[in-house]
TORLO-593907 format. One record per residue (C-alpha): residue number from 1; x, y, z. Coordinates in steps of 0.1 Angstrom, whole numbers, always signed. Layout:
<pt tordo="NUM" u="X" v="Y" w="Z"/>
...
This chain:
<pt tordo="1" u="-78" v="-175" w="+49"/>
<pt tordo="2" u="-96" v="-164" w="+19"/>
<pt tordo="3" u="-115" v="-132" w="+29"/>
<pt tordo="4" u="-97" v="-97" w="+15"/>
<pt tordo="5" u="-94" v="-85" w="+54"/>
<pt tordo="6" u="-76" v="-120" w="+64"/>
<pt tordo="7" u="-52" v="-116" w="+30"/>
<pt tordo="8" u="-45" v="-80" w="+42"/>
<pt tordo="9" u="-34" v="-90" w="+75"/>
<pt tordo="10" u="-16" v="-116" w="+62"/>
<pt tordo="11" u="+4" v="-100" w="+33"/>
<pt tordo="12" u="-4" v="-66" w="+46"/>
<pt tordo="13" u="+38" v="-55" w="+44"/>
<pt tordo="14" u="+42" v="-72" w="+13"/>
<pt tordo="15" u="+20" v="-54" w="-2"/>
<pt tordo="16" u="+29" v="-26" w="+10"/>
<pt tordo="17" u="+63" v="-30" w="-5"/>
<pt tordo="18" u="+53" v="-42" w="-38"/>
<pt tordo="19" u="+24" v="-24" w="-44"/>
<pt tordo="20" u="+46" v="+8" w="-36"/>
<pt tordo="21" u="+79" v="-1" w="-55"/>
<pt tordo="22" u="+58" v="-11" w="-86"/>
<pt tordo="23" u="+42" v="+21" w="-88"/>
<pt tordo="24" u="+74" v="+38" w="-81"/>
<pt tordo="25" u="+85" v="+18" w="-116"/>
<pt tordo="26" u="+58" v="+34" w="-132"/>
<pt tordo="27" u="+26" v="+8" w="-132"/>
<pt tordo="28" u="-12" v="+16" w="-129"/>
<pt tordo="29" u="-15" v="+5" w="-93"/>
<pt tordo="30" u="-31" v="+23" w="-63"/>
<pt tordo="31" u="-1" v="+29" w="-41"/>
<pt tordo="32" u="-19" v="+54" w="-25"/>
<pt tordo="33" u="-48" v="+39" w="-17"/>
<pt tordo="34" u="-30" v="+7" w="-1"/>
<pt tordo="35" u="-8" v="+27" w="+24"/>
<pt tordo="36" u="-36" v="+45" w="+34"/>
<pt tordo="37" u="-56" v="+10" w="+45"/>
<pt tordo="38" u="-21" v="+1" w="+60"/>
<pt tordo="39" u="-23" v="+35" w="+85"/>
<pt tordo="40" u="-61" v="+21" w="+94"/>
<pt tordo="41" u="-47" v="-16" w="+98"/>
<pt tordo="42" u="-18" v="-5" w="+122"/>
<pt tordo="43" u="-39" v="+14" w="+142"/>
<pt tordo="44" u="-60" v="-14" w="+148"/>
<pt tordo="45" u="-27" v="-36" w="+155"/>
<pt tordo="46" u="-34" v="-55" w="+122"/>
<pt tordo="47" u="-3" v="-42" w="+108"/>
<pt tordo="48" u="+32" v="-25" w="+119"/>
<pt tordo="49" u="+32" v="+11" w="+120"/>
<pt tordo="50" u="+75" v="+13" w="+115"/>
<pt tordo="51" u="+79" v="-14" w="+95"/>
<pt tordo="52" u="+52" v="-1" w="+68"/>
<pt tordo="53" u="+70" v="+27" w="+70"/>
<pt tordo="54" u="+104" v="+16" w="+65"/>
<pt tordo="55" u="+93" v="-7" w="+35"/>
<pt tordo="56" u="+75" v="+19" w="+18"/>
<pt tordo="57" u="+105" v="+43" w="+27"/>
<pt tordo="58" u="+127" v="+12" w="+10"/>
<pt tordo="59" u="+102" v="+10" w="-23"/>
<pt tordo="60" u="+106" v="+45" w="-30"/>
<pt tordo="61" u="+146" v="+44" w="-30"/>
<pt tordo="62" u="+146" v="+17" w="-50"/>
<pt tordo="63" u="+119" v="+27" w="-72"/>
<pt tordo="64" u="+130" v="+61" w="-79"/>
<pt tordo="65" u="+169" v="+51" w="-76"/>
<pt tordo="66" u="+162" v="+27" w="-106"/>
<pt tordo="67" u="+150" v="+57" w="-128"/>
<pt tordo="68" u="+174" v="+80" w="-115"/>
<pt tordo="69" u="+200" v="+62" w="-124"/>
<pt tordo="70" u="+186" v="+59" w="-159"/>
<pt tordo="71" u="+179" v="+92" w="-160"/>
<pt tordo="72" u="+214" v="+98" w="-148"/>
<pt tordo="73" u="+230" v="+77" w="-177"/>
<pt tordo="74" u="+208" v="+76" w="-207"/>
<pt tordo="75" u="+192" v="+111" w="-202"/>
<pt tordo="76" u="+164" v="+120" w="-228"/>
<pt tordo="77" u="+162" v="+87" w="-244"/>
<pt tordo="78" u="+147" v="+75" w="-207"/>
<pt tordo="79" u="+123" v="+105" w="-205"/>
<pt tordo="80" u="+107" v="+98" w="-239"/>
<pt tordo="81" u="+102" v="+60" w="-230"/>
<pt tordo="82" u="+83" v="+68" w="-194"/>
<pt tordo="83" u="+60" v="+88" w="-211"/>
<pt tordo="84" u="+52" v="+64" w="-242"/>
<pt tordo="85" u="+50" v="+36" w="-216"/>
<pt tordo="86" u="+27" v="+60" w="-189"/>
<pt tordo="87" u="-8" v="+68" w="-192"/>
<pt tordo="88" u="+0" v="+103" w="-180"/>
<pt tordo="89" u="-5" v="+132" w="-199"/>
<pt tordo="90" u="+28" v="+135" w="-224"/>
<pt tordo="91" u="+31" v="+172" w="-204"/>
<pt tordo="92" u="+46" v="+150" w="-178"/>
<pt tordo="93" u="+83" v="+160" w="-192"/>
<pt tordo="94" u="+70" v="+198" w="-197"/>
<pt tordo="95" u="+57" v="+199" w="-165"/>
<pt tordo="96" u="+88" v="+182" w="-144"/>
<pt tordo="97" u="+111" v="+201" w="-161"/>
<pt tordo="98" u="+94" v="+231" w="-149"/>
<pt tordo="99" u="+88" v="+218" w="-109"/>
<pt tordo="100" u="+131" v="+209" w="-116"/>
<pt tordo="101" u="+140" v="+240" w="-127"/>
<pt tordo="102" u="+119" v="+259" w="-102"/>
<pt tordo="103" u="+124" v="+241" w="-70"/>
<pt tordo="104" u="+155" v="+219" w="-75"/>
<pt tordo="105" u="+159" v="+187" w="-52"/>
<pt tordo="106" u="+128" v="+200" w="-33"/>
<pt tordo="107" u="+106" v="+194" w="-61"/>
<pt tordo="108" u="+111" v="+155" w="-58"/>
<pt tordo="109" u="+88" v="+161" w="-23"/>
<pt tordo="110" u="+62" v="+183" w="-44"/>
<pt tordo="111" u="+64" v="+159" w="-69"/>
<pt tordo="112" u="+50" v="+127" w="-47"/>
<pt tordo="113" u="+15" v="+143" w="-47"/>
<pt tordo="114" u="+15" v="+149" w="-83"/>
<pt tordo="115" u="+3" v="+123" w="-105"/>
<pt tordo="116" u="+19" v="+122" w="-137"/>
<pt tordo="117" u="+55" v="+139" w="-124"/>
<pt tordo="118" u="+59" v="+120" w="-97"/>
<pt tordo="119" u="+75" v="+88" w="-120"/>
<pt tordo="120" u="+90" v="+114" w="-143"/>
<pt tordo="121" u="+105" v="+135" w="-116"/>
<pt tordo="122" u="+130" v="+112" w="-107"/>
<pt tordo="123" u="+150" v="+104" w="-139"/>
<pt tordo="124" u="+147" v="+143" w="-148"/>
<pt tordo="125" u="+165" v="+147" w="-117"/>
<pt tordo="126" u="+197" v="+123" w="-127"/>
<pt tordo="127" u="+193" v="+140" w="-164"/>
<pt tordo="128" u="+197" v="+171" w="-150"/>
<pt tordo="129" u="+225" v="+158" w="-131"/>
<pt tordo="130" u="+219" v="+160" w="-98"/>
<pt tordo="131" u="+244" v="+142" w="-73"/>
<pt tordo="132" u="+235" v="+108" w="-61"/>
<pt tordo="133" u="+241" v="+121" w="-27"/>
<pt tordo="134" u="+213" v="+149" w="-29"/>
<pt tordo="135" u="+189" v="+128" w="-49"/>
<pt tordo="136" u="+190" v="+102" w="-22"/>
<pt tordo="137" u="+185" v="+127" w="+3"/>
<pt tordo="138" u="+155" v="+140" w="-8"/>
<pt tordo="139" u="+145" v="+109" w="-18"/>
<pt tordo="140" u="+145" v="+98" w="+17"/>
<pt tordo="141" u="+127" v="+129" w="+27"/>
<pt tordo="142" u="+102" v="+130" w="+1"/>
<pt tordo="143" u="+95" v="+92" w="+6"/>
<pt tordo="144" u="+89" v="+95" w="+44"/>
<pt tordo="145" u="+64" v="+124" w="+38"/>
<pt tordo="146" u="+45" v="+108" w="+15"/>
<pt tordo="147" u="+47" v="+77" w="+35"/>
<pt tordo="148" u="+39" v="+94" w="+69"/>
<pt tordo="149" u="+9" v="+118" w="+51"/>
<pt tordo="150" u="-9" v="+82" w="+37"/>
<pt tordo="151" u="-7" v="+64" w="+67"/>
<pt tordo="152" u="-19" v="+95" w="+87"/>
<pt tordo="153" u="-48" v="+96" w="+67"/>
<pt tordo="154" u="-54" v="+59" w="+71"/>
<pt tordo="155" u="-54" v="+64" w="+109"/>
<pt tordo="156" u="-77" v="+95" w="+107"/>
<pt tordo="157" u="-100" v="+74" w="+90"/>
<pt tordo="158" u="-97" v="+45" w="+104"/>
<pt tordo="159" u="-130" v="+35" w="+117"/>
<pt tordo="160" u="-144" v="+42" w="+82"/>
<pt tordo="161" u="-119" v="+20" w="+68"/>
<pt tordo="162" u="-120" v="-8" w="+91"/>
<pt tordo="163" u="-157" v="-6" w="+86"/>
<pt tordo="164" u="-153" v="-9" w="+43"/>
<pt tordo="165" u="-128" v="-37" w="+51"/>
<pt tordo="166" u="-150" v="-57" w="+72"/>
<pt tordo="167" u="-179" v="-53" w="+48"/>
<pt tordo="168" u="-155" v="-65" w="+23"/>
<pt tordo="169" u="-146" v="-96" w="+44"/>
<pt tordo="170" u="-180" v="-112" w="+43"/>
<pt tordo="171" u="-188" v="-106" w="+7"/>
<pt tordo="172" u="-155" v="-132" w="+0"/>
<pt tordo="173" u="-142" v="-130" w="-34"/>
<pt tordo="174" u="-173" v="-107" w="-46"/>
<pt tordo="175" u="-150" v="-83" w="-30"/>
<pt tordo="176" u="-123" v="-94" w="-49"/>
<pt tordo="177" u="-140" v="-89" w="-82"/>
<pt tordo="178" u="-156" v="-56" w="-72"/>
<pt tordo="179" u="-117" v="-44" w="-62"/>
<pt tordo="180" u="-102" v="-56" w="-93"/>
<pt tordo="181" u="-132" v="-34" w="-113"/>
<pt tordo="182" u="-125" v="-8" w="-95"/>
<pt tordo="183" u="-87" v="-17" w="-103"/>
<pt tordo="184" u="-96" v="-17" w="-142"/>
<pt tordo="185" u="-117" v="+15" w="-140"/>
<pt tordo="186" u="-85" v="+33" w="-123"/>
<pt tordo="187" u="-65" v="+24" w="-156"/>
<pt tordo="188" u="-92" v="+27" w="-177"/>
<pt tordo="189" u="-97" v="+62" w="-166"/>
<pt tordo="190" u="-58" v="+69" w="-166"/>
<pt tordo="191" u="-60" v="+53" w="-203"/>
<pt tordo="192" u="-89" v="+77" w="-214"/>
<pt tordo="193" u="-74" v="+109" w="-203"/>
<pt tordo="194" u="-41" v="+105" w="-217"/>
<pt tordo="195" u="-62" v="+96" w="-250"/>
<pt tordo="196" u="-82" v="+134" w="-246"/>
<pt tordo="197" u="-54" v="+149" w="-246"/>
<pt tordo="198" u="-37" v="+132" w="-271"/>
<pt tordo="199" u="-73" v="+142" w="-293"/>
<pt tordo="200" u="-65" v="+178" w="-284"/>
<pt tordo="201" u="-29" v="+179" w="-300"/>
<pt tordo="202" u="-41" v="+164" w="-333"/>
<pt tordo="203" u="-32" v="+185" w="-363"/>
<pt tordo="204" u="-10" v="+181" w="-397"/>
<pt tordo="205" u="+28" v="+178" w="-386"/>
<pt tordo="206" u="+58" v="+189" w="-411"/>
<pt tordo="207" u="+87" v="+161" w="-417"/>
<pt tordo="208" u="+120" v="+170" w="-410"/>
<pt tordo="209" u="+126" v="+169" w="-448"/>
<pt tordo="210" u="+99" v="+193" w="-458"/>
<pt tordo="211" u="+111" v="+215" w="-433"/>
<pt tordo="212" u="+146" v="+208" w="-447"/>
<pt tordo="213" u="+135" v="+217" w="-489"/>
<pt tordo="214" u="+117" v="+251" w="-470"/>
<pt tordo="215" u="+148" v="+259" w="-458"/>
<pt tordo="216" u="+172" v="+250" w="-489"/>
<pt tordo="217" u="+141" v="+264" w="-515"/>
<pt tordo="218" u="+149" v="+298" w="-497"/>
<pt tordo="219" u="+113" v="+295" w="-484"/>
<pt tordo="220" u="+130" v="+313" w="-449"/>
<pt tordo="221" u="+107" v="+292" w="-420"/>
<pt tordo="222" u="+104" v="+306" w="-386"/>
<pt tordo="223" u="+111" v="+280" w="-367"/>
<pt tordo="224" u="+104" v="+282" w="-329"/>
<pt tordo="225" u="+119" v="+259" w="-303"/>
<pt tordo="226" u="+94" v="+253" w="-274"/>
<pt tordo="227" u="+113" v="+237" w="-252"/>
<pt tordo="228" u="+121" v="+246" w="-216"/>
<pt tordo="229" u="+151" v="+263" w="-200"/>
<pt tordo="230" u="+156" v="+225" w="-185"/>
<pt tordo="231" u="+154" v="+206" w="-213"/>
<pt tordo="232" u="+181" v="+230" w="-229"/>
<pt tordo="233" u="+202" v="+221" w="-205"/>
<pt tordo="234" u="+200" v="+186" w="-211"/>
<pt tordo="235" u="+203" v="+190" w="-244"/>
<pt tordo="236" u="+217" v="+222" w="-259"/>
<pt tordo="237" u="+215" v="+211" w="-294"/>
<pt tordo="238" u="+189" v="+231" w="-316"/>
<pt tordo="239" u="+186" v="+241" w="-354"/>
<pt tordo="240" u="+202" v="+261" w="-377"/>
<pt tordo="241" u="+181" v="+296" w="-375"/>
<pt tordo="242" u="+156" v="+285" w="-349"/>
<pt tordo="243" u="+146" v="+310" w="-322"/>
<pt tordo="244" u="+142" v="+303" w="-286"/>
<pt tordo="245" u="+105" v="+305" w="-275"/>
<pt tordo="246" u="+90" v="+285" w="-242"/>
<pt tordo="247" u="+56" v="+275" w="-246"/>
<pt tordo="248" u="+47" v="+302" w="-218"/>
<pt tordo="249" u="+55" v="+329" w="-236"/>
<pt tordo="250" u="+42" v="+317" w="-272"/>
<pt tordo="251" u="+11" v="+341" w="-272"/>
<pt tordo="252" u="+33" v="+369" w="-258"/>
<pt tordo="253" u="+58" v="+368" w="-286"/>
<pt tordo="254" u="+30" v="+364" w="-313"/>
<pt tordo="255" u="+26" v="+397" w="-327"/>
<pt tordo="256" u="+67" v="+393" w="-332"/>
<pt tordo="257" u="+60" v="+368" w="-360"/>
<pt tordo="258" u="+56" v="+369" w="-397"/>
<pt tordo="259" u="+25" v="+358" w="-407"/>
<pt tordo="260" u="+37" v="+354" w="-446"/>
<pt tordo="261" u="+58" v="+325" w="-437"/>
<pt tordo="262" u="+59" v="+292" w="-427"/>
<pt tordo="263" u="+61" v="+287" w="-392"/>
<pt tordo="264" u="+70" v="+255" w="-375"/>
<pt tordo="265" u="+75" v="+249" w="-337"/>
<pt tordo="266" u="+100" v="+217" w="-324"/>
<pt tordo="267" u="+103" v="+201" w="-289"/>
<pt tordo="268" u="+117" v="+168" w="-277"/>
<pt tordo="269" u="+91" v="+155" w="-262"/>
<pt tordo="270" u="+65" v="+126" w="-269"/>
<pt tordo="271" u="+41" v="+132" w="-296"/>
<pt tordo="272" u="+52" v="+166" w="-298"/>
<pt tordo="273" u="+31" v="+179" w="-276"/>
<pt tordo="274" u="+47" v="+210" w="-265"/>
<pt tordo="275" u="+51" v="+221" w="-304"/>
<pt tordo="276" u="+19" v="+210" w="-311"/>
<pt tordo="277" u="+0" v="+229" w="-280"/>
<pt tordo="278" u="+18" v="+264" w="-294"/>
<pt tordo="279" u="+12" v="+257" w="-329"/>
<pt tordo="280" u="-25" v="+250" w="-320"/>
<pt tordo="281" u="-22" v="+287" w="-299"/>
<pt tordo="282" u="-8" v="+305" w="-330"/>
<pt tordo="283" u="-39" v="+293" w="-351"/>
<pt tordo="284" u="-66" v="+306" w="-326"/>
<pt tordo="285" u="-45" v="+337" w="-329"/>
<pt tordo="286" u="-51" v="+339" w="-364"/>
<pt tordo="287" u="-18" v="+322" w="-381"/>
<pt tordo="288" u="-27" v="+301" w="-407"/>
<pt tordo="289" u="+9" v="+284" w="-417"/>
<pt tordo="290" u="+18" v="+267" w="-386"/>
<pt tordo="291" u="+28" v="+231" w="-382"/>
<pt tordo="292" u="+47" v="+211" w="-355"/>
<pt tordo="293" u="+77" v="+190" w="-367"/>
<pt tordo="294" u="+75" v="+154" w="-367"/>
<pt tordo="295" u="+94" v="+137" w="-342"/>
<pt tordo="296" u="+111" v="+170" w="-335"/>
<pt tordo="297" u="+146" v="+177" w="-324"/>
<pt tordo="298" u="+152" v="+136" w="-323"/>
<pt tordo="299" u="+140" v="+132" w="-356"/>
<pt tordo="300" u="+161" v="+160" w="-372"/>
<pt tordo="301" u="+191" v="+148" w="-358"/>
<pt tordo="302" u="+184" v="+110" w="-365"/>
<pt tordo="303" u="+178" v="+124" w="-404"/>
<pt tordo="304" u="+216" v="+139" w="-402"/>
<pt tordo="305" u="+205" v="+171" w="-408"/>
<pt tordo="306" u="+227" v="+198" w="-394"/>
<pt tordo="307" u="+222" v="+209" w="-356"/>
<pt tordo="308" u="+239" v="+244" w="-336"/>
C-alpha cells in the first residue's frame, strides 16, 4: 500500500503515538492535526477509538514526564534550553510562569491549547516543584482532554475529512509532497515568527561589567529586575541594589524613576526578552538611558559578581 489513506490505516496508532510524544519533546510536528484525522478514521472503523486514546494519553505522560523531570532536577538551566531549541516566542517562560502562578496544576490543562506553553509548561511545573503525584494527575487529565477534544473534532468532521483523505489517496505520492510542503510551511512559519519577535527586542545591551564599573564609578544605576513572582521563586537570587519590578507593572512605576541615571532592566530568560520588552517601554515613555543586561541574571553570576 502506497497511497497516504492505506499508510494511515496501516500505521494510523503509530502515528498517533509518535507523532504525539515527539511533539510533547518539543518538535515542529502537527500533533494536532493527526489526532484530529484519527477521530475521522475511527469513526469510519479505520482506526480504534480507545486505543488512540490511550496512546496518545501514553505520549503525553511520557512526553511531558521527560521534561518534568528535567524541570524537576535541573530547574532554569532546562527552561532556557527549550526556548533556544523552540521556535516559540522566547515569552514562552514569561508567559508559563504567569499561567503557573495563576492557576497552579490546572494550568497544565489550559496549557494544552496554548502553543508555545504547552512544551514549557511542564518543566516549569517540576521547577516550581510540584509533586510527581499532582503533576501526573493533571497530566493525565489534561492529556485526556486534549485527546478527547481532537478526536471529537475529527468525528465532527469527519465526512470532510474522509473526503480530503480520499482525494489524497488517488493523487499517490503527489499527496505526499503536497503534505510535507505544507509540513515545511508549518515550521517555516513557526521559524519566522519567533524571528519577528526577536526583530522587535533588538536594541544596545549593557555587559555585566559595564554595569559593574557604573556601579563601582559611583555612577548609582537603577537597576530593575523584571522577572516574575514565579521565576523568583525558582530563583531568589537578584543584585546588589536592584528593585523588584514585573514587566506588568513597568509603565506604572515609570514616573517613580530617575531619568538622570542609567537605567538597566535584568531577567533570566532567553535573549532577554523580558528586560528588553521594558527597556524598549521606558524609551517610548521618553527615557533615554535605558539598556537591558546581557545575559542577565546568568551572566552576572557566571562573571562572579556579587548576588543578594
Amino acid at each position: 500500500m502506497h497511497d497516504p489513506l492505506a499508510l494511515l490505516i496501516e500505521h494510523g496508532l503509530l502515528l498517533v503515538f509518535s507523532v504525539t510524544f515527539a511533539a510533547r519533546l518539543g518538535a515542529p510536528v502537527p500533533a494536532a492535526p493527526m489526532m484530529v484525522v484519527a477521530g475521522a478514521m475511527a469513526v469510519a472503523d479505520q482506526l480504534s477509538w480507545p486505543a488512540a486514546m490511550l496512546l496518545s494519553i501514553l505520549a503525553n505522560l511520557l512526553g511531558d514526564g521527560v521534561w518534568f523531570w528535567a524541570g524537576r532536577h535541573h530547574g532554569r538551566r532546562v527552561l532556557r534550553l527549550l526556548c533556544r531549541i523552540s521556535m516559540s516566542p522566547d515569552s514562552c517562560v514569561r508567559q508559563s510562569e504567569a499561567f503557573l502562578g495563576r492557576w497552579g496544576g490546572a494550568s497544565l490543562i489550559a496549557a494544552k491549547f496554548v502553543p508555545g506553553i504547552s512544551v514549557v509548561a511542564p518543566p516549569m511545573a517540576g521547577a516550581l516543584g510540584m509533586s510527581t503525584f499532582r503533576f501526573v494527575g493533571y497530566e493525565t487529565l489534561a492529556a485526556a482532554i486534549w485527546t478527547g477534544v481532537m478526536l471529537g473534532m475529527g468525528a465532527l468532521f469527519a465526512t470532510q475529512i474522509q473526503q480530503l483523505l480520499d482525494a489524497l489517496s488517488t493523487t499517490g505520492f503527489v499527496a505526499l509532497a503536497v503534505l510535507v510542503l505544507v509540513a515545511a510551511g508549518y515550521v517555516g512559519f513557526r521559524y519566522w515568527r519567533r524571528r519577528k519577535f526577536l526583530r522587535t527586542v533588538e536594541m544596545p545591551r549593557i555587559s555585566v561589567a559595564e554595569l559593574q564599573a557604573l556601579m563601582d564609578g559611583g555612577h548609582e544605576p537603577v537597576v530593575i529586575d523584571v522577572r516574575s513572582d514565579a521565576a523568583h521563586s525558582v530563583d531568589r537570587q537578584r543584585l546588589p541594589g536592584s528593585i523588584v519590578i514585573a514587566l506588568s507593572d513597568i509603565k506604572n512605576h515609570a514616573k517613580e524613576l530617575r531619568r538622570d541615571r542609567h537605567i538597566v532592566l535584568y531577567c533570566n530568560c532567553p535573549n532577554e526578552a523580558s528586560a528588553a520588552s521594558g527597556a524598549l517601554l521606558l524609551v517610548e515613555l521618553g527615557f533615554d538611558r535605558v539598556r537591558p543586561l546581557a545575559g542577565g541574571l546568568d551572566a552576572w553570576i557566571d562573571a562572579g559578581y556579587r548576588v543578594l
